[in-house]
C-alpha positions in Angstrom: 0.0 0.0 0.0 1.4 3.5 -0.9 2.2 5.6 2.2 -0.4 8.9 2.0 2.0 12.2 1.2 2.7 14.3 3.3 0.5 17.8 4.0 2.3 20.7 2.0 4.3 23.1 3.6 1.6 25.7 5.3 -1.4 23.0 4.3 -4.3 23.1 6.7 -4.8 20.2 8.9 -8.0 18.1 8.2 -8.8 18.5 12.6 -7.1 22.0 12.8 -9.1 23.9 15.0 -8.8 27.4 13.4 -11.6 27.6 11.5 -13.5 27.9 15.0 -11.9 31.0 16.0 -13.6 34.3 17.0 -12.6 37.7 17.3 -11.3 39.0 21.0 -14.6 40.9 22.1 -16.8 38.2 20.7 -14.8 35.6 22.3 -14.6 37.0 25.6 -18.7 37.5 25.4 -19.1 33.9 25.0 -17.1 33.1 27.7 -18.5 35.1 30.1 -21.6 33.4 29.0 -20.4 30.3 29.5 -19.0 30.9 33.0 -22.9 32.3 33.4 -24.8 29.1 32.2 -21.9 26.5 34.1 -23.0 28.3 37.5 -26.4 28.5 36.8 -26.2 24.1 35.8 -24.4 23.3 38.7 -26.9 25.0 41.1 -29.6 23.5 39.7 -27.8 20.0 39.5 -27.1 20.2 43.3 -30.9 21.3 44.2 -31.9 18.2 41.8 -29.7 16.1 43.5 -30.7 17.2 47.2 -33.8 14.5 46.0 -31.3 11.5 45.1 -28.5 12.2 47.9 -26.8 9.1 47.4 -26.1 10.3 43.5 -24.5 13.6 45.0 -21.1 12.0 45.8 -20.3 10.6 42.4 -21.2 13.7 41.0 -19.0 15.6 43.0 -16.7 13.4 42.4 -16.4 13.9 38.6 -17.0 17.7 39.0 -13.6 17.4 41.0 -12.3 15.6 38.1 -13.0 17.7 35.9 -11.9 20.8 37.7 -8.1 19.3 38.2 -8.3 18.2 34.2 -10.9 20.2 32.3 -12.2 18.1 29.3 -12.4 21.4 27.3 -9.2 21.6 26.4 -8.5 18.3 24.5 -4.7 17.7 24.0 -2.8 15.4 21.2 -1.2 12.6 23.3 -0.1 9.2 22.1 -2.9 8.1 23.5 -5.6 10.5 21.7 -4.1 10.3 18.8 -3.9 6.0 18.7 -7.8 6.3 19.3 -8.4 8.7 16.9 -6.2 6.5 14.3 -8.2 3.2 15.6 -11.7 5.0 14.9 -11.2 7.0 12.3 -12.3 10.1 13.8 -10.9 13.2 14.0 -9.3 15.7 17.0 -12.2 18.5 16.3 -14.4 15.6 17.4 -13.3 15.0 20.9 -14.3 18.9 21.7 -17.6 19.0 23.3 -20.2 20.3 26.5 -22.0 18.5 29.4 -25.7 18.2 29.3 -27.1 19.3 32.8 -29.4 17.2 35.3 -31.9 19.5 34.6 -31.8 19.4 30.7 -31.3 15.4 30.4 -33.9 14.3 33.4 -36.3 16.9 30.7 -35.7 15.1 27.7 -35.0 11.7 29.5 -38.9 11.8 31.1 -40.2 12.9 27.4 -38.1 10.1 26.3 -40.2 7.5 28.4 -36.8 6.9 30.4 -37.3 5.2 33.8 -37.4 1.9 36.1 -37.0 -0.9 33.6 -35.4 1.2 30.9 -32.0 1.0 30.1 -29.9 3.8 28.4 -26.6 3.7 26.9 -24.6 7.6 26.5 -22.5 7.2 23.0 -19.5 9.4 23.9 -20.3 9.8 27.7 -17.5 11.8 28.7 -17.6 12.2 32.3 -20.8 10.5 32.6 -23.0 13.6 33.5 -25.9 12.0 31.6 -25.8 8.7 33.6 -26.4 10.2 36.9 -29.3 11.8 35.5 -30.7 8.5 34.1 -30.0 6.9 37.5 -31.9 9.6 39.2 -34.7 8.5 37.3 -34.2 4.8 38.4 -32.9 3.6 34.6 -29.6 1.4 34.6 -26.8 3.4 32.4 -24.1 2.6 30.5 -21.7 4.8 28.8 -18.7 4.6 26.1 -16.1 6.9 25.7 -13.0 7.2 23.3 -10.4 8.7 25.8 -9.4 6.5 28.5 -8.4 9.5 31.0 -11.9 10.7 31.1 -12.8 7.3 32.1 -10.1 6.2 34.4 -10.5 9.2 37.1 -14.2 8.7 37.1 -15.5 5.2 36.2 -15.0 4.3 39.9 -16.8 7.0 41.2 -20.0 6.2 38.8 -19.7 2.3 39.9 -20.9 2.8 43.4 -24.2 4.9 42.0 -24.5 1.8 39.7 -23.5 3.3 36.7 -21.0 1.8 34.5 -18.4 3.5 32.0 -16.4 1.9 29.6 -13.3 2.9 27.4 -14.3 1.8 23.4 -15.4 3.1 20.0 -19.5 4.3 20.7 -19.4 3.1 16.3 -19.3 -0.4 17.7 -21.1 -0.5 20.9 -23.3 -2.9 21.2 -26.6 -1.8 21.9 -29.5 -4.5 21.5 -30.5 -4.5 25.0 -30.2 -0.8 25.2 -34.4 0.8 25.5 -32.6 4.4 25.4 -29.5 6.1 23.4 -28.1 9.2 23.6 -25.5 11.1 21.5 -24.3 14.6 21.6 -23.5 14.4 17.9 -23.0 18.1 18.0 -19.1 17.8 16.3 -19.2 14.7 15.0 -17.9 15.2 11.3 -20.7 13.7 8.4 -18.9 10.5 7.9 -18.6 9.3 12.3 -22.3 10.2 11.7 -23.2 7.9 8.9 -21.1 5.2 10.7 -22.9 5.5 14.4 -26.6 5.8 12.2 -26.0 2.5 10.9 -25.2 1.3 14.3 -28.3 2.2 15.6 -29.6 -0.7 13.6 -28.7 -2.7 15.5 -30.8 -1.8 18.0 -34.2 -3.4 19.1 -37.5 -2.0 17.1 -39.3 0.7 19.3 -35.8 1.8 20.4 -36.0 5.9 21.5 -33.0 7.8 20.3 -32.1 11.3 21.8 -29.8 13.3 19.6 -28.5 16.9 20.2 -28.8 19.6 17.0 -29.7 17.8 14.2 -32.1 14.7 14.0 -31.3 11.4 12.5 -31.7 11.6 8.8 -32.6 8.2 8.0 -35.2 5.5 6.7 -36.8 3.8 9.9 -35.9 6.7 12.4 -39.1 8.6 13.0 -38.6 12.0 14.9 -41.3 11.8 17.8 -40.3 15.5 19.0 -38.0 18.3 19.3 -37.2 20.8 22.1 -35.0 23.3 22.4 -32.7 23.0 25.9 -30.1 24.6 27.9 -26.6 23.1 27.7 -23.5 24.4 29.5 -22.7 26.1 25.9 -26.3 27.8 25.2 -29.3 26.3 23.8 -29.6 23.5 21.2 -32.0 21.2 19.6 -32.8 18.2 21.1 -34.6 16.0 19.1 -36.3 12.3 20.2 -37.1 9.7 17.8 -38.1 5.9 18.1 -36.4 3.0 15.5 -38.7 1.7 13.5 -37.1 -0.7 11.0 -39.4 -0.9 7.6 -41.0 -4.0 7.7 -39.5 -6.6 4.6 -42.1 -7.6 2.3 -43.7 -10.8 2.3 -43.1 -12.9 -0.6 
């Protein structure tokens, strides 16, 4: 197999991040809208969690983990850049925002989510979105690319009976998943295409919760769409339930 050249001199990087820069004043705006919305979240999540106190330790616990190693400012180790290799994806990708308590136990509940459900978070993170499905009494699961993220709080989640796994969310398995949920928000066209065909594999009746844009694709219906506070701003989240065309009888 012929090696792939090498970028010209000056080329642009296929995950270079510069194309997301913003002017001074605009960027400092944003932040300071950010710092707004994360204090806002966490005083909600802390009244929610007043209701489920034996959630509030784990929750504290990966608040602290994130504090001593923000997820926000992804970084190209060996490590991140074997995964991305391994999946295909690309840095860009790895760049995201927590859902709040409040936002996922909204669209969780309108979702159906509950005792006897199961969900499974596709690119968990930190696992924000588990303790929210566990406040609601579901079991949850989550996959995440970068091991870090899952080594300094997997432990934590365990005791609130959540788990959290290190693997590639485009080959999960999910048939005994009732629930998904994706924050697909920089997920490039082509990781989309790949995790939309794994969601066939999922059982008929399956809801899938996706945040920005909804699954464009035969046998996903779109049951609803709200707009919803995340630790960015506010963003579409749309809910939609698998229903796999039926084959024709012969």
């Amino acid at each position: 197999m012929t090696e792939p050249a090498p970028p010209a001199p000056g080329a642009k990087r296929d995950d270079d991040l510069e194309e997301f820069a913003l002017p001074f004043f605009q960027l400092l705006a944003l932040r300071l809208q950010v710092v707004l919305f994360a204090i806002l979240t966490r005083l909600t999540d802390l009244l929610l969690l007043l209701w489920r106190p034996r959630l509030l330790v784990p929750y504290l616990g990966i608040w602290w983990a994130e504090i001593l190693h923000t997820p926000y400012r992804a970084r190209r180790t060996f490590e991140v850049v074997r995964a991305l290799k391994t999946t295909g994806q690309r840095f860009r990708e790895l760049i995201y925002g927590e859902t709040p308590l409040m936002t996922a136990l909204w669209f969780f509940k309108r979702a159906g989510l509950g005792r006897g459900s199961r969900l499974v978070d596709l690119g968990a993170g930190r696992g924000r979105v588990l303790i929210a499905a566990r406040w609601l009494g579901a079991e949850a699961h989550g996959v995440e690319l970068i091991a870090d993220h899952v080594t300094r709080v997997a432990p934590r989640l365990q005791a609130a009976g959540i788990t959290l796994t290190v693997g590639d969310m485009t080959r999960e398995e999910l048939g005994d998943a009732t629930h998904l949920f994706t924050n697909w928000l920089a997920l490039t066209p082509e990781t989309k295409a790949r995790l939309i065909e794994r969601f066939r594999t999922c059982r008929p009746g399956t809801r899938i919760i996706t945040v920005t844009r909804p699954i464009e694709a035969k046998g996903f219906v779109p049951l609803s769409k709200h707009w919803m506070l995340f630790t960015w701003g506010i963003e579409a989240v749309w809910i939609h339930e698998y229903r796999p065309e039926t084959p024709a009888l012969p």
